[in-house]
C-alpha positions in Angstrom: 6.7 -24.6 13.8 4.6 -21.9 12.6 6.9 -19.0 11.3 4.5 -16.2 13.6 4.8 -18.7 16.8 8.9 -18.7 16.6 8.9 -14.9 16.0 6.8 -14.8 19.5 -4.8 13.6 -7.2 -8.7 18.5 -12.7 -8.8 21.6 -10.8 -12.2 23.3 -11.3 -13.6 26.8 -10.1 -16.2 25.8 -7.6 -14.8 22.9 -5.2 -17.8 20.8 -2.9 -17.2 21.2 1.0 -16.4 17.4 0.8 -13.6 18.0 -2.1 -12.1 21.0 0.0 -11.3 18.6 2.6 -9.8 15.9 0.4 -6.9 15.8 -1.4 -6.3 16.7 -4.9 -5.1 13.3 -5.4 -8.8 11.9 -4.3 -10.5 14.9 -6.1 -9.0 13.4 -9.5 -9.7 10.0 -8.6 -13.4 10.7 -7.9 -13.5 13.3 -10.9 -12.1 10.5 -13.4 -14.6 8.4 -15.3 -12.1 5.9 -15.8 -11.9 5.3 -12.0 -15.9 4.7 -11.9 -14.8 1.2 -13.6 -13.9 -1.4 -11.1 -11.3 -3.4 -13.3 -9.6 -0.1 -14.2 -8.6 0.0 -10.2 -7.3 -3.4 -10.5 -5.3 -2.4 -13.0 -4.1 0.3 -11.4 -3.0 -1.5 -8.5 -1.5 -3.9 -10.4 1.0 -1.2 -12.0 1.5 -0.2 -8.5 2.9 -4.1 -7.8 4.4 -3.9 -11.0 6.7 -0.9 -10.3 7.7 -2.1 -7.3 10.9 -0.4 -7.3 8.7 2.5 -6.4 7.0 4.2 -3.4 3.0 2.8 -4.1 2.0 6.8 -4.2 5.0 7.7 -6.5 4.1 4.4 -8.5 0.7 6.2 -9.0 2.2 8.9 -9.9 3.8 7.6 -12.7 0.9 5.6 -13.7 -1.3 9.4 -14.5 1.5 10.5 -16.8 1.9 7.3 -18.5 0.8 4.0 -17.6 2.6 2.3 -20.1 6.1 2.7 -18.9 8.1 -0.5 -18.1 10.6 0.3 -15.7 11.6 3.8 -14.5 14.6 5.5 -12.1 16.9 8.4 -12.2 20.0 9.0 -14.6 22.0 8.5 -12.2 20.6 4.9 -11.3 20.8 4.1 -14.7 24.1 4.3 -15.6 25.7 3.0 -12.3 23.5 -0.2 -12.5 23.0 -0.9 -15.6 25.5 0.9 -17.4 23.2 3.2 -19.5 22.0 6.9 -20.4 19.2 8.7 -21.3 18.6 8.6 -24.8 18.4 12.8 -26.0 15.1 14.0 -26.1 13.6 11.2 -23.6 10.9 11.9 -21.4 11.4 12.8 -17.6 8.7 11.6 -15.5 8.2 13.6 -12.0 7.6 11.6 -8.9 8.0 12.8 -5.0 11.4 13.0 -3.0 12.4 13.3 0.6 13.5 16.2 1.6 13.2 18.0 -1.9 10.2 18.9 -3.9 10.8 16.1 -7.2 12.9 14.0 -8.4 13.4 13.5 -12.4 13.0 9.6 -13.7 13.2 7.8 -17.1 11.5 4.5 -18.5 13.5 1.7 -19.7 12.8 2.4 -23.0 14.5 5.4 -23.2 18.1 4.8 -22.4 20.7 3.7 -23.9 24.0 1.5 -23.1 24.2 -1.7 -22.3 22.1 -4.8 -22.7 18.9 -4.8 -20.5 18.3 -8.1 -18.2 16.1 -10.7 -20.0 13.1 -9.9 -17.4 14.3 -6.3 -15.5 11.8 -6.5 -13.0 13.2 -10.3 -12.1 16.5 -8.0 -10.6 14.1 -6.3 -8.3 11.4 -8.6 -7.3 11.3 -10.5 -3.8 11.4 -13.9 -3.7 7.9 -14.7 -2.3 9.4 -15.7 0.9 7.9 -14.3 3.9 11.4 -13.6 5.6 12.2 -13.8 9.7 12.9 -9.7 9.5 9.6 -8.9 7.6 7.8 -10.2 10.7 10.2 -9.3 13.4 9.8 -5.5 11.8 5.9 -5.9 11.6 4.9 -6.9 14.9 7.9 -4.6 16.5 6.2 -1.6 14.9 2.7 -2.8 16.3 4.1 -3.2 19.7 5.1 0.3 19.4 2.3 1.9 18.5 0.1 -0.3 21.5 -1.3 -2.7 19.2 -1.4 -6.7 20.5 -1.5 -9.2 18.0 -2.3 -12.2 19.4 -2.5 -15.5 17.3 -5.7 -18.2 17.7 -6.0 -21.5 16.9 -9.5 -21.6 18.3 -11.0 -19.9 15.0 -12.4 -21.3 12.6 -11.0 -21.6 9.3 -12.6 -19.1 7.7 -12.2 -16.9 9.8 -8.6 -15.0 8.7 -9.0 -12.4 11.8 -9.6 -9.2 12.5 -8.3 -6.0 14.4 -10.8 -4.1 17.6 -10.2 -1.0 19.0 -11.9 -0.6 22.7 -12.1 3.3 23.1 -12.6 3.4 26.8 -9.5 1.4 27.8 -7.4 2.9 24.2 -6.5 -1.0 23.7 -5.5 -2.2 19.9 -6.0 -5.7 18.8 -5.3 -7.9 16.2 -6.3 -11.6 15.7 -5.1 -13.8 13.9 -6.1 -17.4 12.7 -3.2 -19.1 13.9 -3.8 -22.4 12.0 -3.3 -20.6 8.8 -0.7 -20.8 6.1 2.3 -18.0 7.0 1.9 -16.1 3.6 -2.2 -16.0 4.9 -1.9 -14.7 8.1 0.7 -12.3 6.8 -1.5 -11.0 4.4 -3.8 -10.9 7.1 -2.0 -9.0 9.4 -1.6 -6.2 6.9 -5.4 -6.0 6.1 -6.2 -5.5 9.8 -3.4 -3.1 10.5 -4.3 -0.9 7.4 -7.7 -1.1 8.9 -6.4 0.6 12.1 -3.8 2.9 10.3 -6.8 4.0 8.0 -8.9 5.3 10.8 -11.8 2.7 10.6 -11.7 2.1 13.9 -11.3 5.9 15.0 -8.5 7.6 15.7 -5.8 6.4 18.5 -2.6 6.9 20.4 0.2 6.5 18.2 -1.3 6.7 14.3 -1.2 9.6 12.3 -5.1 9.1 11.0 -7.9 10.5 11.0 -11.8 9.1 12.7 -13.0 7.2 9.1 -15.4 5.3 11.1 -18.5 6.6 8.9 -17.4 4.9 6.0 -19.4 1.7 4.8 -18.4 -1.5 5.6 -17.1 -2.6 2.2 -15.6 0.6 1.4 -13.7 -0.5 4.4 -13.0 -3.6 3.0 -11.8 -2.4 -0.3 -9.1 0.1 1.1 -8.0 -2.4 3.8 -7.7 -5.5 1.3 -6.4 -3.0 -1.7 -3.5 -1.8 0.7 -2.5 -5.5 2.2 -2.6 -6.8 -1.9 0.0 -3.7 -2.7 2.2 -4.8 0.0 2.1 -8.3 -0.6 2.5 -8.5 -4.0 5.1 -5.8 -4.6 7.1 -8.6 -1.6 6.3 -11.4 -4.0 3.5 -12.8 -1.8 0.9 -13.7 -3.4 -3.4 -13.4 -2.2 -6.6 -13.8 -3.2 -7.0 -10.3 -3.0 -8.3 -9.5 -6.5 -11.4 -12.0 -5.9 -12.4 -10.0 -2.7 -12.2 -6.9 -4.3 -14.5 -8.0 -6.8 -17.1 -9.3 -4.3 -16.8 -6.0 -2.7 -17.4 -4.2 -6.1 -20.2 -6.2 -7.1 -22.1 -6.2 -3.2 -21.8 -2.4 -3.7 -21.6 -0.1 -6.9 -20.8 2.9 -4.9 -17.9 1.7 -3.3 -15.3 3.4 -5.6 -16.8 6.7 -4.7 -16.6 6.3 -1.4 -12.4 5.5 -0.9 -9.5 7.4 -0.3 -6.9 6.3 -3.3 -4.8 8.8 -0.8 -4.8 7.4 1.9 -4.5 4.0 0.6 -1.3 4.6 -1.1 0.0 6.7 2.3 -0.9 2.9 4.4 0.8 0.9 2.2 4.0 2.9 1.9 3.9 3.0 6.1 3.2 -0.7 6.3 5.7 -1.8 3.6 8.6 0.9 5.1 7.5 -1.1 8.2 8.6 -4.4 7.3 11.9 -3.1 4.1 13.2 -0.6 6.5 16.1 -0.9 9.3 14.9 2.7 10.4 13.7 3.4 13.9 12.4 5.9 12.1 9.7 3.5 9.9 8.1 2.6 13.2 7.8 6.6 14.5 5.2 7.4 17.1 3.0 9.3 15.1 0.7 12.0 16.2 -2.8 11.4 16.4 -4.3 13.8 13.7 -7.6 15.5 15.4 
């Protein structure tokens, strides 16, 4: 029976009226040359899967200070998992904390103490299993916010889905190729909710976005399909998400200048809080940002 089916951030003097609006994570990642190259944001969502252990935008964070660390986390994680310190004179990286401005972490590679794992990130990683609480979570939080997700066997098989947002009646919907593989119309799921959550579809009851219906339709693409990839991945699921990207970058060279690296990171840490967290409060009625 099919799994779905059972579960019913430079600072300059002179800022653009477009960069005063954005965020200073968006005015670096637009100022960057390095962020003009298309495999360079592969790469950098592929440090995002690999730190997994982190929040996606605190995983980005890291990645601007030093994107060759291994493994990171606080002294105090250090020595009461694995039994080691921070080496004197080690470097602490800054990321974001709730409730308090930062939070000091350290790489791998400078502690000290016992023997490391053979593969750290092995500890840490998912096992690829799309689980009966991921989904329960995912589709709980959707009910929530007034979105239907309804799954189709009548589509065609390649179609994957897609998510609609009628204005007049304020009705939400996802579809869903119901004769697709679980780990596909999982990964689908979270590509048409990150459309919603990211405001392509305008603003609605419920969703802390903003109206990004003016973007194009594969800047669209890329933010929805870069945000289901982080939370797939970083649960062991693996897509063909790095392939669509690419069509995406090569069917339009302005595409990297046009996304929100922001809001990106913000989706995927909602959607993957969604489906990790026994919270109420990961599936919070937001409001609806004007």
């Amino acid at each position: 029976m099919n799994l779905f089916t059972h579960l019913g951030f430079e600072e300059t003097p002179q800022k653009t009226a477009k960069e005063q609006k954005s965020s200073s994570l968006d005015q670096m990642f637009h100022r960057s040359d390095k962020y003009h190259n298309s495999q360079n944001y592969i790469d950098s969502l592929k440090f995002i899967i690999k730190t997994k252990n982190l929040a996606p935008f605190n995983a980005w964070i890291i990645k601007e200070q030093n994107p060759d660390v291994d493994y990171v986390a606080t002294a105090d994680e250090w020595l009461t998992r694995f039994n080691r310190e921070i080496k004197h004179h080690a470097r602490a990286y800054v990321i974001l904390k709730p409730f308090s401005p930062v939070e000091f972490v350290y790489d791998m590679n400078d502690t000290t103490g016992d023997d490391l794992p053979l593969d750290l990130q092995a500890n840490f990683r998912a096992e690829g299993v799309i689980k009966d609480d991921y989904v329960k979570r995912i589709l709980a939080c959707c009910d929530k916010k007034g979105i239907k997700v309804n799954f189709n066997s009548t589509l065609m098989n390649r179609q994957a889905g897609w998510a609609s947002h009628n204005i007049l009646n304020k009705s939400k919907t996802i579809v869903i190729n119901k004769s697709h593989k679980n780990e596909l119309q999982f990964s689908t799921l979270c590509h048409e909710l990150a459309h919603l959550i990211l405001g392509h579809l305008r603003i609605f009851t419920h969703c802390e976005c903003k109206d990004r219906s003016h973007l194009s339709t594969h800047a669209m693409e890329v933010e929805a399909e870069s945000v289901s990839w982080l939370v797939c991945d970083r649960l062991g699921i693996k897509t063909d998400a790095e392939r669509y990207l690419s069509y995406h970058f090569k069917s339009s060279q302005d595409v990297l200048n046009q996304i929100s690296i922001d809001n990106i990171l913000t989706t995927a840490g909602k959607i993957e809080n969604m489906i990790l967290s026994n919270s109420s409060n990961a599936c919070k009625r937001e409001k609806t940002k004007k």
